[in-house]
Residue frames relative to the residue before (quaternion, step in Angstrom):
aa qw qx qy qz dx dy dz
X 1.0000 0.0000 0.0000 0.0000 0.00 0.00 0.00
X 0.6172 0.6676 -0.2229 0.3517 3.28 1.08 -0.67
X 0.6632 0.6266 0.0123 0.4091 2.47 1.28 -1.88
X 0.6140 0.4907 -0.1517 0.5993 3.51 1.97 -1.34
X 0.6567 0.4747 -0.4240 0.4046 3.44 0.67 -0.49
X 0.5376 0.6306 -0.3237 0.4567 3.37 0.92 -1.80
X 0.8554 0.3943 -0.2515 0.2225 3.61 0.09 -1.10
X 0.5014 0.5592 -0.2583 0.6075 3.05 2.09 -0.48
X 0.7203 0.4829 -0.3866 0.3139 3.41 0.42 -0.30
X 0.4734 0.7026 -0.3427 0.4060 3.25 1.99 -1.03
X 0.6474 0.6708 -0.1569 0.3259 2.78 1.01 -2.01
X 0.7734 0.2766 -0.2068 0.5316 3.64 0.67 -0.99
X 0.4477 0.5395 -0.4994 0.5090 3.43 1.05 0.26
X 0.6410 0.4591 -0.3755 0.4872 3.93 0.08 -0.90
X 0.6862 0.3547 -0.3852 0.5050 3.84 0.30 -0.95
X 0.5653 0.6804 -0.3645 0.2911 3.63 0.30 -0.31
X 0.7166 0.4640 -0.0620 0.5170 2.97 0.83 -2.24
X 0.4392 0.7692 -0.3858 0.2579 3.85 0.95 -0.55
X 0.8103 0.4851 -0.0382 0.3265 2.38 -0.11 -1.88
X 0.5817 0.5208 -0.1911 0.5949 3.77 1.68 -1.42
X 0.5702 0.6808 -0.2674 0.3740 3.32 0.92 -0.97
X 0.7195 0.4989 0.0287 0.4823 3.05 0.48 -2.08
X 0.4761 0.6821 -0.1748 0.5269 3.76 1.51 -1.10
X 0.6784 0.3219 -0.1701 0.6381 3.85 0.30 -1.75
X 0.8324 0.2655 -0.3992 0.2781 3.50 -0.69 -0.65
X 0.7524 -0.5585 0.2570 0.2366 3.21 -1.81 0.40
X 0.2993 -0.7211 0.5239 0.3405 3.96 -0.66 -0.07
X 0.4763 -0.5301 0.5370 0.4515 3.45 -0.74 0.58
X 0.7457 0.3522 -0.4854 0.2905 3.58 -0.25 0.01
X 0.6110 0.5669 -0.3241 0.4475 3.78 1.29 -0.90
X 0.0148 -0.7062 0.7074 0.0270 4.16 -1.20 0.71
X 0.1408 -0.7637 0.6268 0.0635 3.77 0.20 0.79
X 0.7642 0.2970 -0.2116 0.5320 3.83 0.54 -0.97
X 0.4601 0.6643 -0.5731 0.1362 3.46 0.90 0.22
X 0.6325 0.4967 -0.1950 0.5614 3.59 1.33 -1.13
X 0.7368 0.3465 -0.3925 0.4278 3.15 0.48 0.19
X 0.4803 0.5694 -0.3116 0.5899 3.37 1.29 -0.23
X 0.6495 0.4681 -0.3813 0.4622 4.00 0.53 -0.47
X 0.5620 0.6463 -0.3076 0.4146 3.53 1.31 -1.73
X 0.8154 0.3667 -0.2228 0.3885 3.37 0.28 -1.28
X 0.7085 0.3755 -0.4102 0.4344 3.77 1.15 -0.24
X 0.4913 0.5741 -0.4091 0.5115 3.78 1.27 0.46
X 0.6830 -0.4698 0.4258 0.3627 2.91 -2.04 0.86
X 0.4396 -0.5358 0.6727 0.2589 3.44 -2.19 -0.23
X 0.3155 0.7697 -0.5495 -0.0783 3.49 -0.85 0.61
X 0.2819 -0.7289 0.5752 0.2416 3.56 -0.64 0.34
X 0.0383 0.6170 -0.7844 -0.0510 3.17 -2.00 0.02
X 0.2475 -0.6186 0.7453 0.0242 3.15 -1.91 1.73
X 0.0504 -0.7431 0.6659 -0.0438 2.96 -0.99 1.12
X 0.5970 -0.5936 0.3516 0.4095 3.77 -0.95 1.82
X 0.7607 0.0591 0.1883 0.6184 4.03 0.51 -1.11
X 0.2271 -0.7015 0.6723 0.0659 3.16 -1.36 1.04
X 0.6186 0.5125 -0.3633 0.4720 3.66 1.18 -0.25
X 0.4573 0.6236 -0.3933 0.4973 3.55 0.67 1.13
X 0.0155 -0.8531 0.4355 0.2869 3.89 0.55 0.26
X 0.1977 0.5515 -0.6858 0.4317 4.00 1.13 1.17
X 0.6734 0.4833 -0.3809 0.4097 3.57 -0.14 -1.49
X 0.6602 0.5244 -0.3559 0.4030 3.64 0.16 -1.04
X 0.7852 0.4224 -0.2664 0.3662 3.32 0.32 -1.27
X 0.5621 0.5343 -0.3210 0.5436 3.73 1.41 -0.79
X 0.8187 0.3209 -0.3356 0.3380 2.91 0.54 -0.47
X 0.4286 0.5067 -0.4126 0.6240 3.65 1.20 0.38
X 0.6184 0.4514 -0.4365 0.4725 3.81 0.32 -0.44
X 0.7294 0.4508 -0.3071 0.4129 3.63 0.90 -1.11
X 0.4024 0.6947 -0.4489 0.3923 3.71 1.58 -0.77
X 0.6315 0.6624 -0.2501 0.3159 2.86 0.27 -2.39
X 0.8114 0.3350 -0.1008 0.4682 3.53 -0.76 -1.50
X 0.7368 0.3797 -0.3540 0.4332 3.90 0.36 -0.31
X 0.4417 0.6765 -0.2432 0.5368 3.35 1.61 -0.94
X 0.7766 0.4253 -0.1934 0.4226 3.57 0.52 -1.03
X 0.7495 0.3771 -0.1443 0.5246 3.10 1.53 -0.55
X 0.4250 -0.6833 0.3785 0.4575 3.66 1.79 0.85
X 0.8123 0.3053 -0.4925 0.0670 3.31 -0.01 0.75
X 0.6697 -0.5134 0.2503 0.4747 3.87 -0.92 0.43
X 0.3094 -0.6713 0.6674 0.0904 3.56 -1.91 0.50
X 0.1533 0.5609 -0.8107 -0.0676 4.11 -0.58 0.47
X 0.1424 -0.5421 0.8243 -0.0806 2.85 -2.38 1.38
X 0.1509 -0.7484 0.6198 -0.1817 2.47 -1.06 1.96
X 0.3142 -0.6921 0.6486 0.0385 3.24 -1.37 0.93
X 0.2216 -0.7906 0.5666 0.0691 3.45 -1.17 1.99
X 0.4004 -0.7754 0.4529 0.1828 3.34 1.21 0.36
X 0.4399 -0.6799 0.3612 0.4624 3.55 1.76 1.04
X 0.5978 0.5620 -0.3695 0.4362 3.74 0.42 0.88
X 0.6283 -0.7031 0.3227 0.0819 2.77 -0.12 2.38
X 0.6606 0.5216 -0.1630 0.5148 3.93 0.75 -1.41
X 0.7107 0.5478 -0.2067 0.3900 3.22 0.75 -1.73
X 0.7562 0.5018 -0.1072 0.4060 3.47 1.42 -0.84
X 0.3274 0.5595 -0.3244 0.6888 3.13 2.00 -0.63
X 0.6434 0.6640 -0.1657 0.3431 3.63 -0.30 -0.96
X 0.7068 0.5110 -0.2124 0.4406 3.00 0.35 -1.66
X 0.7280 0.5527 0.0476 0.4030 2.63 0.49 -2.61
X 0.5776 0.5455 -0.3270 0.5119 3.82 0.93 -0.60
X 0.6462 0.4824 -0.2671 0.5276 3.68 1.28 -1.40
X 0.7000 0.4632 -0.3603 0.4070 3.55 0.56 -0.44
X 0.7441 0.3923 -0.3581 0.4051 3.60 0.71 -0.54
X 0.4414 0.6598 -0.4431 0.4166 3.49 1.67 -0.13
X 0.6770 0.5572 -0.2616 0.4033 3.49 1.33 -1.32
X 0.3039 -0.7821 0.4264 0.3380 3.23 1.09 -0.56
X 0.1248 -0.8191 0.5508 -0.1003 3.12 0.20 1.97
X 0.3079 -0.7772 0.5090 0.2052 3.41 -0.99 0.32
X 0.7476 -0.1293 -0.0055 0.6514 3.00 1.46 0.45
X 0.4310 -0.6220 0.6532 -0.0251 3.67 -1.08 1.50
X 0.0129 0.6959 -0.7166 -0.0455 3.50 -1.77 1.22
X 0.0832 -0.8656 0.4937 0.0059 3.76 -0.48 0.54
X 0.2241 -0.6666 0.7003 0.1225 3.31 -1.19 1.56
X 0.2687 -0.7675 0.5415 0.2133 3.81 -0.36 0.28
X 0.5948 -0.5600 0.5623 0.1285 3.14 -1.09 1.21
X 0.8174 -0.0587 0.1255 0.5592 3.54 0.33 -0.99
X 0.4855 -0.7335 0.3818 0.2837 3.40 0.06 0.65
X 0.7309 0.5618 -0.1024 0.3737 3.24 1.36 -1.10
X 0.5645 0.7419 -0.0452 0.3590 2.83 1.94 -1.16
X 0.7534 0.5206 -0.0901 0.3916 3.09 0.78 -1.33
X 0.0144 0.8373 -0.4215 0.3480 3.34 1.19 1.04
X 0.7014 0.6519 -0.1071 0.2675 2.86 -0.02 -1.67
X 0.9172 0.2052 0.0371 0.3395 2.35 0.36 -2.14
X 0.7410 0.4382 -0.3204 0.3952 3.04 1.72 0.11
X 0.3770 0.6322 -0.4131 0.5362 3.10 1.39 1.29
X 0.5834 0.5716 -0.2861 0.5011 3.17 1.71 0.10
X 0.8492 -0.0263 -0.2748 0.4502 2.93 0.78 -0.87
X 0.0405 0.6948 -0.5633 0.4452 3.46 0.71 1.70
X 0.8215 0.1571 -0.2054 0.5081 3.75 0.79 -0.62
X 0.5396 0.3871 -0.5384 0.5188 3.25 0.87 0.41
X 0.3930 -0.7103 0.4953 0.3093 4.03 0.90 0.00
X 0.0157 0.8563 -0.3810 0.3484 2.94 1.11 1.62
X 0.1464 0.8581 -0.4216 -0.2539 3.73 0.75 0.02
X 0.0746 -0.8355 0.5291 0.1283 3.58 -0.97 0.14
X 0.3224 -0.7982 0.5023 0.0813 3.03 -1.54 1.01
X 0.2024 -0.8202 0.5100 0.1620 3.86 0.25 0.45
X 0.0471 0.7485 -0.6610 0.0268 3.67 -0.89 1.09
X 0.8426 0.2079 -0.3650 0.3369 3.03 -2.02 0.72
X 0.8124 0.0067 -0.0350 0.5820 3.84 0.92 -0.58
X 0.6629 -0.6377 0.3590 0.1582 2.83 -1.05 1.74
X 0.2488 -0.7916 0.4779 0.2881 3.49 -1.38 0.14
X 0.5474 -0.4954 0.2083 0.6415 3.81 -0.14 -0.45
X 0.7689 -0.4693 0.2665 0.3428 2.97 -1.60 0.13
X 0.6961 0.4784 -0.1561 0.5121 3.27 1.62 -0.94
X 0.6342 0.4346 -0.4180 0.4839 3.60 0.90 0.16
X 0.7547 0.4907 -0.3775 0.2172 3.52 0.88 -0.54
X 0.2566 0.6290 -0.5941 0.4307 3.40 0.96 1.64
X 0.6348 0.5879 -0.2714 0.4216 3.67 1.30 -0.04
X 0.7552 0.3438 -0.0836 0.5518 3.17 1.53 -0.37
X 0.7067 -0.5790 0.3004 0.2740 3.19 -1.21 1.04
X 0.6227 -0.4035 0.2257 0.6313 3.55 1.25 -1.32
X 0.2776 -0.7722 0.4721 0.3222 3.23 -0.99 0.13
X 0.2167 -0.8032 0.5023 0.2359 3.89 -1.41 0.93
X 0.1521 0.9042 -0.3581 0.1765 3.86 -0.63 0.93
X 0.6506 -0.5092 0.3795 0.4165 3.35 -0.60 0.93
X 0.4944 -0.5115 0.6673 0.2207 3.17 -1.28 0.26
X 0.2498 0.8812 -0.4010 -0.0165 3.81 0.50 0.76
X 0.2326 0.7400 -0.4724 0.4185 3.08 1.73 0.69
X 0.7378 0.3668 -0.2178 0.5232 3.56 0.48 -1.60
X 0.6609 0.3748 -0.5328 0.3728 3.69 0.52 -0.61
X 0.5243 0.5091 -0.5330 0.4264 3.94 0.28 0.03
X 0.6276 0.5004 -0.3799 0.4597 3.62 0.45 -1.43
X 0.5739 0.6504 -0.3370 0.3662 3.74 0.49 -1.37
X 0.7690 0.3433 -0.2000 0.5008 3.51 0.59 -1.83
X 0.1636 0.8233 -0.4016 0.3662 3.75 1.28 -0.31
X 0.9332 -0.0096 0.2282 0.2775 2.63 -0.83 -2.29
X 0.3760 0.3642 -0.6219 0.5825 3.21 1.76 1.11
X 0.6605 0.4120 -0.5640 0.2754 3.77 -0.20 -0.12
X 0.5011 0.6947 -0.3186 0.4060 3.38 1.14 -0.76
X 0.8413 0.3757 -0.2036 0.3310 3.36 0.67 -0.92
X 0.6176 0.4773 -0.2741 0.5618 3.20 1.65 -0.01
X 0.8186 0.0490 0.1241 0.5586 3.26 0.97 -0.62
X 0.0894 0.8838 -0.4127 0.2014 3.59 0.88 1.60
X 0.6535 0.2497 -0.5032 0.5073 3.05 1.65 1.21
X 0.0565 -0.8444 0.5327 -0.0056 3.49 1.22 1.07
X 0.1388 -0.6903 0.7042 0.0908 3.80 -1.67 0.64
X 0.2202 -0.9259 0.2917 -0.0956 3.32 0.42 1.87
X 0.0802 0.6878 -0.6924 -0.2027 3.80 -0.76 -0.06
X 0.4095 -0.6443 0.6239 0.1670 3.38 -1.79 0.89
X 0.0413 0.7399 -0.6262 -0.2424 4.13 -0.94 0.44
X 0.0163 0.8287 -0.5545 -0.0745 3.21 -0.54 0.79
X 0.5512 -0.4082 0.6846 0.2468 3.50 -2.26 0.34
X 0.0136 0.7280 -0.6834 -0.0534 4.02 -0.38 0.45
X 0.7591 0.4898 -0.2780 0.3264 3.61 0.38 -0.32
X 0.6831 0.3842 -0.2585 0.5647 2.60 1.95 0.40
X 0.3376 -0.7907 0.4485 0.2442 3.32 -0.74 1.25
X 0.4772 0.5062 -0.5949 0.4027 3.98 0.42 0.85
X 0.6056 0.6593 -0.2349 0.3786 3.03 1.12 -0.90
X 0.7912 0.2206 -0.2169 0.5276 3.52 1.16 -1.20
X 0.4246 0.6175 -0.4633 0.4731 3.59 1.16 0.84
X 0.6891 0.4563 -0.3387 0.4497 3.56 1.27 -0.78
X 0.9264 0.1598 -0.2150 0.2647 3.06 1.05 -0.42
X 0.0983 0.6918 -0.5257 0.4852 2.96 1.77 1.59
X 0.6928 0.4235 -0.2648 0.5201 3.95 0.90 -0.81
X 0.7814 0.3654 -0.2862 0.4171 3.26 0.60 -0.40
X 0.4700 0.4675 -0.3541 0.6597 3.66 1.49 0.54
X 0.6249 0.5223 -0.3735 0.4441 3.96 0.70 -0.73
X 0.5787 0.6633 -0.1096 0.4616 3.15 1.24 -1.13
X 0.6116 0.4911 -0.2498 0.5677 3.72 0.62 -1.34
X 0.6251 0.5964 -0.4028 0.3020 3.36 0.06 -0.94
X 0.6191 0.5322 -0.3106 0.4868 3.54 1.39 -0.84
X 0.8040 0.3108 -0.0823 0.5002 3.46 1.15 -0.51
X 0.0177 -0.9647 0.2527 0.0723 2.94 0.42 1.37
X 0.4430 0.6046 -0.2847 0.5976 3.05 1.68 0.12
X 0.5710 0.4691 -0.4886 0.4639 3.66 0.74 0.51
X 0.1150 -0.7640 0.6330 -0.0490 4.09 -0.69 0.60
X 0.2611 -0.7350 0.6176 0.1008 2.85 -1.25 1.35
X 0.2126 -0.8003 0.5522 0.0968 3.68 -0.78 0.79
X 0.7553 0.0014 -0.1255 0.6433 3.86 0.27 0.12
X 0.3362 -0.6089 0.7176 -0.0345 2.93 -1.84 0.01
X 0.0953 0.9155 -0.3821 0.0822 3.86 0.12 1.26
X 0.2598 -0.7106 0.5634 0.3319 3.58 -0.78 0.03
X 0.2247 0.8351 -0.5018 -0.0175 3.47 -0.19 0.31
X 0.6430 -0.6787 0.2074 0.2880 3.76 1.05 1.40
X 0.4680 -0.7110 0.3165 0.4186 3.49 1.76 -0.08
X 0.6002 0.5607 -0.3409 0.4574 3.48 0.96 -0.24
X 0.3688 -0.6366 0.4931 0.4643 3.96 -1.18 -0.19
X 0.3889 0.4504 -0.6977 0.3989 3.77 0.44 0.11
X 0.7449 0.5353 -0.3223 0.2339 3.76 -0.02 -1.59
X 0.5776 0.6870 -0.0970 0.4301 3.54 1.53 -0.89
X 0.8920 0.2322 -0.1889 0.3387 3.03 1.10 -0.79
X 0.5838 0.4915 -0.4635 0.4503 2.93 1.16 0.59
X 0.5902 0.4768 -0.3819 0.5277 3.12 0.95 0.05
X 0.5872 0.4818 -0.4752 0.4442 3.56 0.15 0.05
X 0.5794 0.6230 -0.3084 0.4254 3.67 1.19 -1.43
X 0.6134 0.4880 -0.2689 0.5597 3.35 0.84 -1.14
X 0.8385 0.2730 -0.3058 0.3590 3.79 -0.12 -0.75
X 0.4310 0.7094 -0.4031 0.3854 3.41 1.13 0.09
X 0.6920 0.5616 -0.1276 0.4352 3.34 1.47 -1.71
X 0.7652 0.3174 -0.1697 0.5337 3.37 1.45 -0.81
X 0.6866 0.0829 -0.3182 0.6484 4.10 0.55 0.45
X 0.3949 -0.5464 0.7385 0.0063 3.41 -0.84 1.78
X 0.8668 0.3434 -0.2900 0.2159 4.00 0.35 -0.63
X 0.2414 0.8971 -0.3220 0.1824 2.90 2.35 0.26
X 0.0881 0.9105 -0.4025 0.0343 3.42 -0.54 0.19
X 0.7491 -0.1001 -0.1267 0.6425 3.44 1.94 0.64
X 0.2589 -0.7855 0.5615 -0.0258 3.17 -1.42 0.96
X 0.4120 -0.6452 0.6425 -0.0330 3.15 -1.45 1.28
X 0.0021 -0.6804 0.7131 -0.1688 3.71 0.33 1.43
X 0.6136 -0.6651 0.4123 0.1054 3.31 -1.20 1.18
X 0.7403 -0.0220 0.1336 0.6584 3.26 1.79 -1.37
X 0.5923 -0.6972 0.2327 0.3302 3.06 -0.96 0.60
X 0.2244 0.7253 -0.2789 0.5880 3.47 1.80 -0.11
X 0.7461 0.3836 -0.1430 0.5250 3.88 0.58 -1.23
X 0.7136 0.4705 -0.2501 0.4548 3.41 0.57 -1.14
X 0.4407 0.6405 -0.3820 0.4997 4.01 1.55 -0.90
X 0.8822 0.1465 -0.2526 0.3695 3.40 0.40 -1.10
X 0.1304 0.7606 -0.4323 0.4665 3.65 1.57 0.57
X 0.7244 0.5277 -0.2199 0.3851 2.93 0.38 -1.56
X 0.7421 0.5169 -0.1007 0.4146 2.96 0.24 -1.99
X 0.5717 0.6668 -0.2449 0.4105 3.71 0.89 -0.21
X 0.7295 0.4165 -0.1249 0.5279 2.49 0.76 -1.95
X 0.6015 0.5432 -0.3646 0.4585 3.68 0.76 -1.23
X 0.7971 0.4545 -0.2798 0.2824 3.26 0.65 -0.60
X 0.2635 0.6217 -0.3156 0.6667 3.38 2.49 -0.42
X 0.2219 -0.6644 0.6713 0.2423 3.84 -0.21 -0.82
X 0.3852 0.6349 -0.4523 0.4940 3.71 1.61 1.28
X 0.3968 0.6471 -0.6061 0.2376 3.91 0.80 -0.20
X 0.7366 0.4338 -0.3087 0.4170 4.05 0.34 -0.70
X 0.6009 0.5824 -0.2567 0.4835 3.59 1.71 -0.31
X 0.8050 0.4595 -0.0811 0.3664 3.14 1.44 -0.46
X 0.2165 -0.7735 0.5330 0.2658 4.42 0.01 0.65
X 0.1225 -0.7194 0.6688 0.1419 3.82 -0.02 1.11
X 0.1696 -0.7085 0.6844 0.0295 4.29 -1.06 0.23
X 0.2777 0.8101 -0.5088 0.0882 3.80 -0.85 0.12
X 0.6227 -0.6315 0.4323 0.1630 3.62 -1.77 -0.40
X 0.8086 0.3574 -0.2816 0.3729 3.39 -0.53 0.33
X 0.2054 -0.7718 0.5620 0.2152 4.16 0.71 -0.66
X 0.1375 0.6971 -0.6882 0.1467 3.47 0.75 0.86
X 0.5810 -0.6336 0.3633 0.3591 3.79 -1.26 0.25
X 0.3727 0.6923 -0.3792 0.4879 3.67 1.76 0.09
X 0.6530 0.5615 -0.1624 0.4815 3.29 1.12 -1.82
X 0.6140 0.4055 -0.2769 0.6179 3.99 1.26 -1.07
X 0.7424 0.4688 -0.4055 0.2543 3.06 -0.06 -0.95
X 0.3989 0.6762 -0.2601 0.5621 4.08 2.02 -0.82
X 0.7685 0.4196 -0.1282 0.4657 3.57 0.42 -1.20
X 0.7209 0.2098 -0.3750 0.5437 3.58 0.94 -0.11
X 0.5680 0.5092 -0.4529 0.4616 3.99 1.02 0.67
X 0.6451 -0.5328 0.4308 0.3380 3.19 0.85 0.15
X 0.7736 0.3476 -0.3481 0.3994 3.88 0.56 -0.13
X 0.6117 0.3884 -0.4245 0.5429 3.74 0.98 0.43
X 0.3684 -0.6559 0.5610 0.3455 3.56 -1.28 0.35
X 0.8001 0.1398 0.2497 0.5273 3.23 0.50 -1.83
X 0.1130 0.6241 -0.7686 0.0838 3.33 -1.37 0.50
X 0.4037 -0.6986 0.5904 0.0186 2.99 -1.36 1.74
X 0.0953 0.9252 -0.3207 -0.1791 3.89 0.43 1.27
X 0.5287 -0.6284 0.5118 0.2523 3.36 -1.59 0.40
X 0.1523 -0.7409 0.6343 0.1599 3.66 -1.17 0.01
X 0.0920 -0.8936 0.4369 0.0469 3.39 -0.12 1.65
X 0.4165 0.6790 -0.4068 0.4472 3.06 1.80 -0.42
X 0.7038 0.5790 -0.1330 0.3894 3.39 1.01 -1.40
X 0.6486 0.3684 -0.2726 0.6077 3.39 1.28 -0.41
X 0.5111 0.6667 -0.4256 0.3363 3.81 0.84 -0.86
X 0.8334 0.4436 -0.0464 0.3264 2.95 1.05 -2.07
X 0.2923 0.8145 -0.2153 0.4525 3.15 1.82 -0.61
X 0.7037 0.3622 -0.1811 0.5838 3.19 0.34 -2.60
X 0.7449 0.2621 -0.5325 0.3047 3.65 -0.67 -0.72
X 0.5152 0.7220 -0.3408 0.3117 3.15 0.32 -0.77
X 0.5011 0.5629 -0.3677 0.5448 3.71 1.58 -1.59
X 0.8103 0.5338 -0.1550 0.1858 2.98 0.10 -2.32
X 0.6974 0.4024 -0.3121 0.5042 3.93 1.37 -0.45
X 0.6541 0.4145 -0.4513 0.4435 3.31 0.94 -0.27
X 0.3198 0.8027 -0.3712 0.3399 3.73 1.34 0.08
X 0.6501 0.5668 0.0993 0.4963 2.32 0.86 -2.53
X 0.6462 0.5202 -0.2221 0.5124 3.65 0.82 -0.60
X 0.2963 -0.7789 0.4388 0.3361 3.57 1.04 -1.02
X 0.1566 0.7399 -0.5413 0.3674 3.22 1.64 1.63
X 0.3232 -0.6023 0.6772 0.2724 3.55 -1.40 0.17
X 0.2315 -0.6190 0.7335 -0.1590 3.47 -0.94 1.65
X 0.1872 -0.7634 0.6136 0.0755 3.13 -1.60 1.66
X 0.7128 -0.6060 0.2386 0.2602 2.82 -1.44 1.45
X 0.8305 -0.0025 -0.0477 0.5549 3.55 0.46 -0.35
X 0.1703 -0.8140 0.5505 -0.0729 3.54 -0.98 1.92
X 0.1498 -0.7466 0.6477 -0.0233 3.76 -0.08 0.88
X 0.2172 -0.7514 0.6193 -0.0691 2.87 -0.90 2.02
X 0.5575 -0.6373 0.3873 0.3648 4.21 -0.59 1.30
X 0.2276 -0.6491 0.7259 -0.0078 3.28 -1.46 0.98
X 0.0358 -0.6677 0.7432 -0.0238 4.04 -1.33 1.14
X 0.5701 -0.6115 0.5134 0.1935 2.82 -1.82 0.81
X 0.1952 -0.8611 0.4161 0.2175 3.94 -0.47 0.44
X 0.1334 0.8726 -0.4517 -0.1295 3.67 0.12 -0.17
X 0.7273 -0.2752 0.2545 0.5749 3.69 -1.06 -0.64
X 0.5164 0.7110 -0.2294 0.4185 3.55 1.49 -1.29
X 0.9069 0.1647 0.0307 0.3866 3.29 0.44 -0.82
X 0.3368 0.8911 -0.1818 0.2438 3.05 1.72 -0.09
X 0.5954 0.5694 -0.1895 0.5343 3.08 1.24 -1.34
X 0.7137 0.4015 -0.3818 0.4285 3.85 0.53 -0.79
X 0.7076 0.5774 -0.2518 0.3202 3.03 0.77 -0.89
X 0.4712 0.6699 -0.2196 0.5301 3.29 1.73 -0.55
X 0.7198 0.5099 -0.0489 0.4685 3.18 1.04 -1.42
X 0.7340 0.5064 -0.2220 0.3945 3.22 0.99 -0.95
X 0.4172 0.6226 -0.2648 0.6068 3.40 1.88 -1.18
């Protein structure tokens, strides 16, 4: 009797355990550690990017994903949250990790010294995209990849020009950034052709549309004869917008700008953006890695690569919308 019970219990133990059994182990079709098993035999790279709340930044940085991805190795993308420290920082934490290689939007163009003298002795290369460095640090870096943001100024230029080639302008600008004072070194070079166009103010407004809109409010109140704006980015020009709309001046006003994000198109086929000079961050993202493995490879990589910039308008919008 004993013996019958014992065996029945065994018995319903085994059917039990099965099923749990059978549960934990693997299916020939499932590899849970396969992707993680690739991660770890690939490279580290990072990228600091000035703001991630910007969807240029987003897209570069998916362009930069992309191309390293393809080549098994990892990407951390970091956000400096336009905070100089925060980027030092960042970028310190990566060469501790032992990156094999470092991309950098600079926070301050000037700034960034420092840190690439850091990771210069850990033999750290780096590659700087979208905003230039100085002239004297860029023996520290690998190369740099970037719009052409001379012409995108010229670009916004000579669509404002054509609608309105005696425009009475305010500029919002990003000084601490050096795409920023390329866009709008081209868009002054430009004016010059038009001489009856006049710039009236000159702004910081932090590139963003929180940063934009008070400041625009404010210039609205002081040139009653305003009549078009140079927003630096399109991010800027959003909050242009919003100002003005709120002035009940948006139809009073030629807004011009940078980057063709699809926010920036999407303005331009409502009627309240004119222009947006556009960028291709995917195109630069992918580019940079690209720089950085043939680096890595012991290619020679030229120092400064200017990635194409087009002009968007109402005209042309729709592809461009489409193409994105």
């Amino acid at each position: 009797m004993n013996s019958a019970r014992q065996f029945l219990i065994s018995s319903m133990l085994i059917l039990l355990l099965v099923p749990f059994s059978n549960g934990c182990s693997e299916s020939p079709d499932s590899e849970p550690n396969q992707s993680q098993t690739e991660a770890a035999t690939g490279k580290l790279f990072g990228v600091s990017f000035q703001t991630l709340n910007n969807p240029f930044f987003v897209d570069l940085g998916e362009g930069l994903k992309k191309e390293m991805e393809a080549n098994g190795d990892r990407l951390v993308i970091l956000d400096a949250q336009f905070n100089s420290l925060k980027q030092k920082n960042d970028l310190s934490d990566l060469i501790l990790q032992g990156a094999a290689g470092i991309f950098v939007n600079p926070v301050n163009w000037e700034g960034l010294k420092g840190s690439l003298l850091e990771a210069q002795r850990k033999n750290v290369p780096i590659i700087i995209v979208d905003a230039p460095v100085k002239k004297s640090d860029e023996e520290l870096i690998v190369c740099t990849v970037a719009s052409d943001n001379v012409l995108a100024g010229k670009l916004a230029a000579q669509a404002l020009a054509k609608v309105n080639p005696k425009a009475k302008l305010v500029v919002l600008h990003l000084s601490v950034n050096k795409a920023c004072i390329d866009r709008v070194e081209g868009f002054k070079t430009e004016m010059t052709q038009y001489p009856e166009m006049e710039i009236l103010d000159v702004q910081e407004a932090k590139g963003t549309t929180e940063g934009a809109r008070p400041v625009m409010r404010d210039l609205v109140g002081r040139y009653p004869d305003l009549d078009a704006v140079f927003a630096i980015n399109d991010p800027n020009a959003l909050g242009v917008i919003s100002a003005l709309d709120s002035a009940n001046k948006l139809d009073q006003v030629t807004i011009v700008t940078v980057d063709g994000s699809q926010p920036g198109i999407k303005a331009i086929q409502a009627g309240k953006l004119h222009s947006t000079s556009a960028q291709f961050p995917r195109e630069i993202g992918q580019i940079a890695a690209q720089k950085m493995l043939a680096h890595l490879r012991g290619e020679e990589v030229e120092k400064d690569v200017k990635v194409r910039v087009e002009l968007i308008t109402a005209e042309n919008a729709e592809q461009f919308l489409e193409a994105n």
